[in-house]
C-alpha positions as CSV (number, residue, x, y, z in Angstrom):
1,X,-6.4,9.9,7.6
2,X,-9.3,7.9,7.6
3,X,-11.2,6.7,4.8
4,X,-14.0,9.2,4.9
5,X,-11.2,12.3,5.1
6,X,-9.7,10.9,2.4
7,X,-13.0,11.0,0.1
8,X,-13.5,14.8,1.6
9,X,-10.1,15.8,0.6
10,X,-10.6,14.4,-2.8
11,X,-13.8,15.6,-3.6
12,X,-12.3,19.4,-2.6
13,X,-9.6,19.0,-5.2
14,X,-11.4,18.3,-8.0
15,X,-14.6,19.7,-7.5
16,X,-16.8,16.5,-8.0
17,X,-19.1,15.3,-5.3
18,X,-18.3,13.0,-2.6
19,X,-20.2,10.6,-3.6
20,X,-18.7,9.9,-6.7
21,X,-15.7,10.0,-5.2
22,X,-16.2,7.4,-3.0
23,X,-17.4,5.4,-6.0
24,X,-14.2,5.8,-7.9
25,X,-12.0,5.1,-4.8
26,X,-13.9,2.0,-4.2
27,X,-13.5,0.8,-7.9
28,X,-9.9,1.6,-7.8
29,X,-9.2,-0.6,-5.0
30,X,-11.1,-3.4,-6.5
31,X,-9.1,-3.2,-9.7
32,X,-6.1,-2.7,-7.2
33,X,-6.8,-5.8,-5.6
34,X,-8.1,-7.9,-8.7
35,X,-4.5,-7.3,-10.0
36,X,-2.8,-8.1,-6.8
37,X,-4.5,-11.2,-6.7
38,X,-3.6,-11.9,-10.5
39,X,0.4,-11.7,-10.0
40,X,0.4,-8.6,-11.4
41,X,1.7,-5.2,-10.5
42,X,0.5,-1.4,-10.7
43,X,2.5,1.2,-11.1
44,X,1.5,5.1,-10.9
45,X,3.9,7.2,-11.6
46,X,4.9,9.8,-9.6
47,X,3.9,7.6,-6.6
48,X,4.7,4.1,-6.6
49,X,4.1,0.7,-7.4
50,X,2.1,-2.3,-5.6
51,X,2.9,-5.7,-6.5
52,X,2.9,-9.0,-4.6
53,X,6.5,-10.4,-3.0
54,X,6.5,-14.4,-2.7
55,X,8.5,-14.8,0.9
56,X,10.6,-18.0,1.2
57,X,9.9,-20.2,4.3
58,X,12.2,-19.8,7.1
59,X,13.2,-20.6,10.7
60,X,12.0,-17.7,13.8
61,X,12.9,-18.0,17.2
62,X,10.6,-17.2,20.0
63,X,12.6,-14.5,22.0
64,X,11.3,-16.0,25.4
65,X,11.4,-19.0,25.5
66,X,13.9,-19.8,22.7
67,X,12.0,-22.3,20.7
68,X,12.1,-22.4,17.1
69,X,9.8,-23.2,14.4
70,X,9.1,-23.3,10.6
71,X,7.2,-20.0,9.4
72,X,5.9,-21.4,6.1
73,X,6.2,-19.5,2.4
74,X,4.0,-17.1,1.8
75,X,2.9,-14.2,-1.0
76,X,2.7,-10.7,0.5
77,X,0.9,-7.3,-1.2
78,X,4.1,-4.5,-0.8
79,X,4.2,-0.5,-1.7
80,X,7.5,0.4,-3.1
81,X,7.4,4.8,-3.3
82,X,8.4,5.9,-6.4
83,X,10.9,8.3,-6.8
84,X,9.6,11.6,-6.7
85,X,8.2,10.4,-3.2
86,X,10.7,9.6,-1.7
87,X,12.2,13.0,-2.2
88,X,9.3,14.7,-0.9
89,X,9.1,12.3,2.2
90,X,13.3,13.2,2.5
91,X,12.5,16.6,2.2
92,X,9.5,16.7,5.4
93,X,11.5,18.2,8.5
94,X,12.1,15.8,10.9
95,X,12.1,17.9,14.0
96,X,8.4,19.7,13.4
């Protein structure tokens, strides 16, 4: 779903144009990503949480040619689903 679906889906469920829908979807992800830059993380419930991982460095090999190197540490944004997701996502027939 692209960005533009999304906005139209919205904007049928509650009722409000799509305009002002696309405002409040573009102020939620700048408070989204204001936060995420900040350290901190965001939970809605009934959803999820986003929050920010620090990776430690570590040693890859290229498959190839067998040569290894150091992958620096980095900080990562990550989705873990809530709960009540995760059941609906276990409950989606896999062979549709």
């Amino acid at each position: 779903m692209k960005q533009k679906e999304f906005i139209t889906a919205v904007s049928k469920q509650t009722q409000l144009d799509e305009d002002r829908v696309g405002t409040l979807l573009e102020a939620t992800c700048r408070i989204l990503s204001e936060q995420l830059i900040h350290g901190n993380s965001i939970l809605i419930h009934g959803f999820g949480t986003f929050e920010v991982k620090k990776r430690a460095e570590r040693i890859s090999v290229h498959p190839a040619t067998g040569k290894r190197w150091l992958v620096p540490p980095k900080i990562v944004p990550v989705f873990k689903p809530g709960p009540t997701l995760k059941e609906k996502i276990k409950q989606l027939n896999i062979h549709e």
